[in-house]
C-alpha positions in Angstrom: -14.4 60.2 29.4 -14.0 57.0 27.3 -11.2 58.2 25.5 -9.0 58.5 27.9 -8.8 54.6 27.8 -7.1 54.6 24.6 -4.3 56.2 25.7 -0.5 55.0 24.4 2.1 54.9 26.6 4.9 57.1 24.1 2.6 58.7 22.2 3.0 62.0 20.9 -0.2 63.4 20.2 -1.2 66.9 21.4 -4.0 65.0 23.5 -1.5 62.0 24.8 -4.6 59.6 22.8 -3.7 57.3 20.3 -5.2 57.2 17.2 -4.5 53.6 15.8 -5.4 51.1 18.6 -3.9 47.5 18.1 -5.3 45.5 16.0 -3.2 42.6 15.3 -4.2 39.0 16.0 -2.2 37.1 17.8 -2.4 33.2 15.9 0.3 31.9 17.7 -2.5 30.0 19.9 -4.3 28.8 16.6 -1.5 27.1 15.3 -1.0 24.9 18.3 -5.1 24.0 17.9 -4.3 23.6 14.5 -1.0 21.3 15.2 -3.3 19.2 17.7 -5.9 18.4 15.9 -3.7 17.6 13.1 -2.2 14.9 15.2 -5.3 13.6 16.5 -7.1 13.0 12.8 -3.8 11.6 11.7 -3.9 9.2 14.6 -7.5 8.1 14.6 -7.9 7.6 10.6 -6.8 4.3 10.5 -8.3 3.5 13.2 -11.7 4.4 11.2 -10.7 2.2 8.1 -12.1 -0.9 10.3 -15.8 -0.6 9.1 -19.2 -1.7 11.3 -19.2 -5.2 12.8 -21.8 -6.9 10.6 -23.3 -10.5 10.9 -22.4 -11.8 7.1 -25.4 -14.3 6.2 -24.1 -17.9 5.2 -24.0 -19.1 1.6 -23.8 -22.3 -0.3 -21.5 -21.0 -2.9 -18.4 -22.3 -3.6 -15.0 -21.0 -1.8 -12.8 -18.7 -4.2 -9.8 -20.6 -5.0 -6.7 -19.8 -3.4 -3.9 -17.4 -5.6 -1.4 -20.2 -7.1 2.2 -20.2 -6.1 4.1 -18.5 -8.8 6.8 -20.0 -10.9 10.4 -19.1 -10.5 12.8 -19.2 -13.0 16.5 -19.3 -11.4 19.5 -18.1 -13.4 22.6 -19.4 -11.9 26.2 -18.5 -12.0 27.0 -20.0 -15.1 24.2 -18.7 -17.0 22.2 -21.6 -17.3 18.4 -21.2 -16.8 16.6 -23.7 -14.6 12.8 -24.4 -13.6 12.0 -26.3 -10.6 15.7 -27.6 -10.4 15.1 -28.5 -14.3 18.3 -27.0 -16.1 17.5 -26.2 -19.5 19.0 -24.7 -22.4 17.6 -21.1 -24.4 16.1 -23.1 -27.1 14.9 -25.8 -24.4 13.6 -23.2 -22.3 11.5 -21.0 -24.8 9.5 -24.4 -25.7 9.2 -25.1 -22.4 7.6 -22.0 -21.1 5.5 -21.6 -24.1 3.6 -24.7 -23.1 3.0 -23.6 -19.6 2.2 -20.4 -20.6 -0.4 -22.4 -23.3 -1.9 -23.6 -20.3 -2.3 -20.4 -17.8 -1.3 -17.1 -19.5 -1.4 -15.6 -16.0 0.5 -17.6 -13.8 3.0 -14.9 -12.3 6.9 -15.7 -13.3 9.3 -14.7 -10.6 13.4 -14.6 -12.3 16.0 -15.2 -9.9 19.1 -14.1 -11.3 22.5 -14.7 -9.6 24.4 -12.0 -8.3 27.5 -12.6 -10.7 25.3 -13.3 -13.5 25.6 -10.5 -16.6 22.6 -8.2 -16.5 22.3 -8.9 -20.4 21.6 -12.6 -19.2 18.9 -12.1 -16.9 17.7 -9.6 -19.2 17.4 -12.1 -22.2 15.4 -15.2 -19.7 12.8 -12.0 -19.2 12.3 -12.0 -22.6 11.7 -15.4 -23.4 9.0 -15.1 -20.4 7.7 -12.2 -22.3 7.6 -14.2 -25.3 5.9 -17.1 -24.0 2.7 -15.2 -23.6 3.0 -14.6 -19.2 2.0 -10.8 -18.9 2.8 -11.0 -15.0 6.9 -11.2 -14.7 8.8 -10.5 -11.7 12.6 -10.2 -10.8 13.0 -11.6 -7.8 15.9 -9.4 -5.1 17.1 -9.8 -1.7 16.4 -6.9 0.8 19.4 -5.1 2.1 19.3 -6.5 5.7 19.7 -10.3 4.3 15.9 -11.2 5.1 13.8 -13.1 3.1 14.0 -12.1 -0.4 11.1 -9.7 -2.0 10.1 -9.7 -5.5 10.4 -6.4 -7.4 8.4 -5.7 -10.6 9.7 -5.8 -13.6 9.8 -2.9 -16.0 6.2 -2.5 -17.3 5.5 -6.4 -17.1 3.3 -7.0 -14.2 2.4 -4.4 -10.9 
């Protein structure tokens, strides 16, 4: 009959049948679809960021003007805060970033502070940047391979 296919090869049933036939799944074959797939979305979503070529009709509209080049204000060895090669003093320095900042509140500020320079120091130019009224401030550090040097945000200032 067509129960004799069921048999199990130790079983120990008066009949020799077994009575639980196997029904476990083996997913050891979805995981490797799963894996693959994986690997193929991960590879081709960027490649989907690119959009539809489009022919963009022409306007007579003016350009949008280019981002400015932001202002750096150096601390140097000594202490002594400088703008543009201009060294000035704290007093000197307040007035004189209040007036630019009178101008264009959101010019971005990048401090460059010198390595041996107290932290206090560097701490104290961000504050009179603050003060002045520029909202986007920057400290300015160079990247551990000795490449061009990044600028780093500053703590709550400008992202």
């Amino acid at each position: 009959m067509a129960m004799g296919s069921i048999r199990a090869s130790g079983g120990d049933d008066e009949d020799g049948l077994d009575a639980t036939p196997m029904s476990d799944i083996n997913v050891t074959p979805m995981v490797d679809v799963m894996l693959v797939l994986l690997i193929i979305f991960m590879v081709a979503a960027p490649l989907m960021t690119t959009g539809v070529p489009v022919q963009l009709p022409k306007t007579a509209a003016a350009k949008v003007a280019q981002a400015k080049k932001p202002m750096e204000v150096t601390v140097d060895k000594e202490g002594q805060p400088s703008i543009a090669k201009e060294v000035f003093t704290t007093e000197a320095l307040s007035a004189r970033l209040k007036a630019m900042a009178a101008e264009d509140k959101d010019q971005v500020v990048l401090v460059r502070g010198d390595r041996d320079v107290p932290y206090g120091k560097v701490m104290e130019v961000m504050g009179l940047v603050g003060q002045a009224g520029f909202t986007k401030v920057s400290l300015i550090a160079q990247s551990p391979g000795g490449a061009a040097p990044g600028a780093a945000a500053s703590g709550g200032a400008a992202r």
